[in-house]
C-alpha positions as CSV (number, residue, x, y, z in Angstrom):
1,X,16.0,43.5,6.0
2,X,18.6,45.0,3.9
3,X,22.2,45.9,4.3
4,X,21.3,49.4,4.6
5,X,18.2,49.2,6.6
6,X,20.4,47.1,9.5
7,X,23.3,49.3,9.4
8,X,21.0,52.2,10.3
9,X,19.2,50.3,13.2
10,X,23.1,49.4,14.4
11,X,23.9,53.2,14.2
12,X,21.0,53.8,16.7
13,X,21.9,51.5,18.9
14,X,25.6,52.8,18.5
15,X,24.0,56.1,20.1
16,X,22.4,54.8,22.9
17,X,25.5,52.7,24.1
18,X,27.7,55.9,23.5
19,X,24.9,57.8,25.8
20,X,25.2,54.9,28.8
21,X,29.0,55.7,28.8
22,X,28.5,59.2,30.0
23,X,26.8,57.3,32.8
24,X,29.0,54.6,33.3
25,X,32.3,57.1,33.1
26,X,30.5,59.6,35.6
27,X,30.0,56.7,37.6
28,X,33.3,54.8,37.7
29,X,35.3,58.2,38.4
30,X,33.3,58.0,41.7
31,X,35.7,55.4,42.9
32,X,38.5,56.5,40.5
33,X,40.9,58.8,39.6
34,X,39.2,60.6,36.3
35,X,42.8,60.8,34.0
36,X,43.2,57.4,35.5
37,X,40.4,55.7,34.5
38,X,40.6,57.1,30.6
39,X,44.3,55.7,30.8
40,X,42.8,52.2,32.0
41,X,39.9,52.3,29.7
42,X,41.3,53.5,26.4
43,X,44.7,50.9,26.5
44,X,42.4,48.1,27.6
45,X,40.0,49.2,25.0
46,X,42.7,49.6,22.4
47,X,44.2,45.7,23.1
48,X,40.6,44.8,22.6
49,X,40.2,46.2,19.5
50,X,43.9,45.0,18.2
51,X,42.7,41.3,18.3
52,X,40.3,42.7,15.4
53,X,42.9,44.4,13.1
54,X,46.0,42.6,14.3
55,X,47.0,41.8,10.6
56,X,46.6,45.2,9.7
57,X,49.5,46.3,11.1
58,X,51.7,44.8,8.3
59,X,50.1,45.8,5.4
60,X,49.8,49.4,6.1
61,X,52.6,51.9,5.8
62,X,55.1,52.1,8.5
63,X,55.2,55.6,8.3
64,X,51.7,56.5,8.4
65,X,51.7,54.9,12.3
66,X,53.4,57.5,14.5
67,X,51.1,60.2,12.3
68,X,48.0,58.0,13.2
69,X,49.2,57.7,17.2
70,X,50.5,61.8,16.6
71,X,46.3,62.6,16.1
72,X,45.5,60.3,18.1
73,X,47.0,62.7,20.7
74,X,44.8,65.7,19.6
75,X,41.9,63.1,20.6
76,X,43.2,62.4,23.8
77,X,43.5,66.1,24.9
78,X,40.0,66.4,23.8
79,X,38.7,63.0,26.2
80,X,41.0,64.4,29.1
81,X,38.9,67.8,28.9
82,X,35.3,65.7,28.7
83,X,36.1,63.9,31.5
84,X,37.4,66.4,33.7
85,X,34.4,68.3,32.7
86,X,32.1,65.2,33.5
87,X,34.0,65.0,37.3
88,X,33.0,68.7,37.7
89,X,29.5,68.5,36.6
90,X,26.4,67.4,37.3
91,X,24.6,67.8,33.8
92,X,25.4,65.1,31.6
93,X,22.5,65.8,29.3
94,X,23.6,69.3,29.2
95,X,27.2,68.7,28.6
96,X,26.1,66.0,25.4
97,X,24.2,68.8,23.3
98,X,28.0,71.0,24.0
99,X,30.0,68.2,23.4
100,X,27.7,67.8,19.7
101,X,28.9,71.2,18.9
102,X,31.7,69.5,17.7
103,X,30.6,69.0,14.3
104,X,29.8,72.8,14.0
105,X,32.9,73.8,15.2
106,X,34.5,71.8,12.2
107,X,33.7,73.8,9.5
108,X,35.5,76.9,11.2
109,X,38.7,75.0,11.9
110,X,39.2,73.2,8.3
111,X,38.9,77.4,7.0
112,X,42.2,78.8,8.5
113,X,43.7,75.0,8.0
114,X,42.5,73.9,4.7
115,X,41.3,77.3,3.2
116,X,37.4,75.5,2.6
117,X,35.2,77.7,2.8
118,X,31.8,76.3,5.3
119,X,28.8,75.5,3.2
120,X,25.9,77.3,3.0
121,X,23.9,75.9,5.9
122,X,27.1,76.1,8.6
123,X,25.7,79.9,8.3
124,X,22.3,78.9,8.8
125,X,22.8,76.2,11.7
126,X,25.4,78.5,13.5
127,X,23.2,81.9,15.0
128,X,20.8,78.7,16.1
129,X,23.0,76.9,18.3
130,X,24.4,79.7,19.6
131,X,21.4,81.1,21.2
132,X,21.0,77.1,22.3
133,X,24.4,77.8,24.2
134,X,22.9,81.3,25.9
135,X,19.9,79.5,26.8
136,X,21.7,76.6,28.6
137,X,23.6,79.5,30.1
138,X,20.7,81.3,31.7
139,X,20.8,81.0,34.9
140,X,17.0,80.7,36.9
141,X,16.4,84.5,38.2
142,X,20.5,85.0,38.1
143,X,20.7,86.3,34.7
144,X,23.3,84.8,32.1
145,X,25.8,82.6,34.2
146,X,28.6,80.7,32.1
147,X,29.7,77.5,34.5
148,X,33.0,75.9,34.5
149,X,32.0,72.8,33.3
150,X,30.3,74.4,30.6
151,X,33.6,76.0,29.5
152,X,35.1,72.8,30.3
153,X,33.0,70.7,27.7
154,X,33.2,73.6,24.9
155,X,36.8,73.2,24.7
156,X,36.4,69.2,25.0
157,X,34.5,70.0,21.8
158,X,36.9,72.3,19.8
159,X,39.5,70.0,20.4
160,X,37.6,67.1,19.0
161,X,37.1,69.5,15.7
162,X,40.2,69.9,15.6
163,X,41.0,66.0,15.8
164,X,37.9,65.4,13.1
165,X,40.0,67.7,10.4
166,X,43.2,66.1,10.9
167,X,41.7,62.5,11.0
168,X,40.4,63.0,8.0
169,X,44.2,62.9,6.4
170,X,44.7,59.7,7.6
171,X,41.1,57.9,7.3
172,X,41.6,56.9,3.9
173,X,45.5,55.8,4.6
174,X,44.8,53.3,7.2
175,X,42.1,50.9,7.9
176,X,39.3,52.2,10.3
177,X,39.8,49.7,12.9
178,X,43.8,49.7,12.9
179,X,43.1,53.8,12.8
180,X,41.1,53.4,15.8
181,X,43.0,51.0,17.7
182,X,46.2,53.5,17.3
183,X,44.1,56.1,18.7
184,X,42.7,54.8,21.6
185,X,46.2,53.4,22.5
186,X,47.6,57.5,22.2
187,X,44.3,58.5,24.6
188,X,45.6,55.8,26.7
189,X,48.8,56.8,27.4
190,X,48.2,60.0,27.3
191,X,45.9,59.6,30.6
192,X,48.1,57.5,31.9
193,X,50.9,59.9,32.1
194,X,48.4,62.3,33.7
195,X,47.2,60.7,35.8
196,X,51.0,59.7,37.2
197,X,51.8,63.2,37.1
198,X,48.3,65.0,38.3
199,X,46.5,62.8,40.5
200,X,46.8,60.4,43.8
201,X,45.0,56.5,43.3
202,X,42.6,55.2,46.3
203,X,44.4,52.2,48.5
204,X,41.1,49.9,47.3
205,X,39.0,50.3,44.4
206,X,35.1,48.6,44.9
207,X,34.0,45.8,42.6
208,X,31.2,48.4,42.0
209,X,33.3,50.7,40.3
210,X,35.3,48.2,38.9
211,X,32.2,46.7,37.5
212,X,31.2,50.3,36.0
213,X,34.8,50.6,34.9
214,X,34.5,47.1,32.6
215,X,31.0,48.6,31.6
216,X,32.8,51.5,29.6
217,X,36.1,49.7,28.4
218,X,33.9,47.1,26.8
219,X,30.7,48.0,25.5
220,X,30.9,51.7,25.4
221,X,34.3,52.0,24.2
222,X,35.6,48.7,22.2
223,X,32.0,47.0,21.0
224,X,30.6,50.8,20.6
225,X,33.6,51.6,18.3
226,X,33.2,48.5,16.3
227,X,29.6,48.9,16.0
228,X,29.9,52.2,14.6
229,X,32.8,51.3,12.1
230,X,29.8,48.4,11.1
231,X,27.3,50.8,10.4
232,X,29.3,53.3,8.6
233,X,30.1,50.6,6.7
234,X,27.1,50.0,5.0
235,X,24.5,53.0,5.9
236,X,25.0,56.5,3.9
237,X,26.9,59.2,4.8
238,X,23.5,61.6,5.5
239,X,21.6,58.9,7.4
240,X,24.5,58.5,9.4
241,X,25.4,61.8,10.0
242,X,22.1,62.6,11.1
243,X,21.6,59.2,13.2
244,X,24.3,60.1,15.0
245,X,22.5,63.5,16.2
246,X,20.4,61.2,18.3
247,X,23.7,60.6,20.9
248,X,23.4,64.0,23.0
249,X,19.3,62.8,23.2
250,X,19.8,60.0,24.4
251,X,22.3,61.1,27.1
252,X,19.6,63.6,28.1
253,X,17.0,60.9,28.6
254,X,19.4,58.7,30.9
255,X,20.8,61.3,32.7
256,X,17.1,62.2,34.3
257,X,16.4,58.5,34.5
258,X,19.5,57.7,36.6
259,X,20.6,61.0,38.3
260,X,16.7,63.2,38.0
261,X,18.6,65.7,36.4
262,X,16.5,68.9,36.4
263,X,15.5,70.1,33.1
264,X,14.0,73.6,33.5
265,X,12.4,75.1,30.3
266,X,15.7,77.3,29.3
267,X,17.7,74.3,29.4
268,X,15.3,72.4,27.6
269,X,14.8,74.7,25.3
270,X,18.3,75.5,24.5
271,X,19.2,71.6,24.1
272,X,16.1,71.6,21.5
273,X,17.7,74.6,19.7
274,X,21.5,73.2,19.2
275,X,19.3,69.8,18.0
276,X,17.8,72.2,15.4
277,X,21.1,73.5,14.7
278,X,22.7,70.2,14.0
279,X,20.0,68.6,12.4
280,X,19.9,71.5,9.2
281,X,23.6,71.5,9.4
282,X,23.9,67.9,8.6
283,X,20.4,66.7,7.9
284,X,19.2,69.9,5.7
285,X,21.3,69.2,2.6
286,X,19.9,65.8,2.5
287,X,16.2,66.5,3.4
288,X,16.5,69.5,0.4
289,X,17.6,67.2,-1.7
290,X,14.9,64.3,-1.1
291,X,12.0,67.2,-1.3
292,X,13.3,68.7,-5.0
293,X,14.0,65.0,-6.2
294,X,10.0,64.3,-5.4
295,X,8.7,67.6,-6.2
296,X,10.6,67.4,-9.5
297,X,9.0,63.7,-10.4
């Protein structure tokens, strides 16, 4: 099997543990404080990761750190809105297809920041997954109803554009794994200091939700970030870009295992049309290309 071939598979399996921590999240915040836990879980995750890039730290520059830790911040406003939306919701699978919306919000932030103009399928992709969003918003014999969690989980996923375009500055200035330790150490603390100022901890925490708790600091937060910097690594940008569509699926898929969530045909049909959307705005460049290289042979 070659390099490329394996990073692929590892990307796949780098969506479904990213799926399982919607569940193990939504289930740890049963027994804990919701800022809490992502403080807990992101510093843990973040000394995890720092036994990995540990020598890192003195070959980059000292000034590029506190930038790092300063967008790092913008990615922990975005976690601290998905997670209150996840303790307010009971549609994981729903919230995953909003959350994906990230990448199509990117385009539209860079414009007014970076004056780039979105590419031609942005256009194409964007009246799609915007009738995915009034579908998932139809509400059975009510009419168009817009939940809170819903609102919740779209601003989760502007924030995270907005982190996408500025991490972009600093991706090629630090190495990926430092990068990501920095981060998760800014989410960390940022929860942290939340949670202290925001919320009240339980007198006894069960070995249950500690057990969900280590579930999502270790596999689908440190070995799910490592896995994906592994598969970037050595798969292409198009086959990971449109690998990592499969995330919000999979999320879908265990959220009716584990909880039965009820998939009615608009919500079905409007997670299927934001997967269309996605899919041509980062898959449709690449399968265009692929067709005119055959047909051209």
């Amino acid at each position: 099997m070659n390099f490329e071939r394996r990073a692929d598979l590892i990307l796949v399996a780098t969506t479904i543990l990213a799926a399982a921590g919607w569940i193990f999240s939504k289930e740890a915040i049963q027994g804990l404080p919701p800022f809490g836990f992502i403080g807990l879980r992101f510093i843990l995750a973040s000394l995890c990761i720092l036994l990995f890039c540990f020598s890192d730290i003195k070959k980059v520059e000292k000034s590029v750190i506190p930038k790092a830790l300063g967008v790092g911040c913008i990615l922990g406003s975005a976690i601290l809105l998905w997670i209150h939306a996840i303790s307010v919701s009971d549609t994981l699978g729903e919230g995953a297809f909003i959350m994906s919306l990230s990448m199509l919000f990117v385009p539209l932030i860079a414009w007014p920041l970076f004056k780039a103009k979105p590419p031609r399928t942005f256009w194409l992709a964007l009246p799609i997954a915007f009738a995915g969003l009034l579908m998932l918003s139809l509400g059975g014999g009510n009419g168009w109803q817009i939940s809170s969690s819903q609102l919740w989980f779209m601003a989760a996923a502007v924030m995270l554009a907005v982190h996408f375009n500025f991490n972009s500055k600093y991706a090629r200035q630090i190495p990926t794994l430092l990068l990501t330790c920095l981060q998760l150490f800014s989410i960390g603390c940022m929860g942290s200091i939340a949670s202290l100022l925001f919320e009240t901890w339980p007198e006894s925490v069960s070995l249950t939700t500690w057990g969900w708790f280590t579930m999502s600091m270790l596999v689908a937060t440190s070995l799910r970030y490592v896995m994906q910097t592994m598969g970037q690594k050595h798969s292409t940008a198009a086959n990971a870009a449109i690998i990592m569509i499969l995330e919000p699926v999979w999320t879908v898929i265990l959220s009716v295992i584990w909880y039965a969530e009820a998939m009615p045909f608009n919500k079905l049909a409007g997670c299927l049309m934001i997967l269309l959307a996605l899919f041509t705005y980062r898959g449709g460049p690449f399968v265009l290309r692929r067709l005119t290289r055959r047909f051209s042979q």
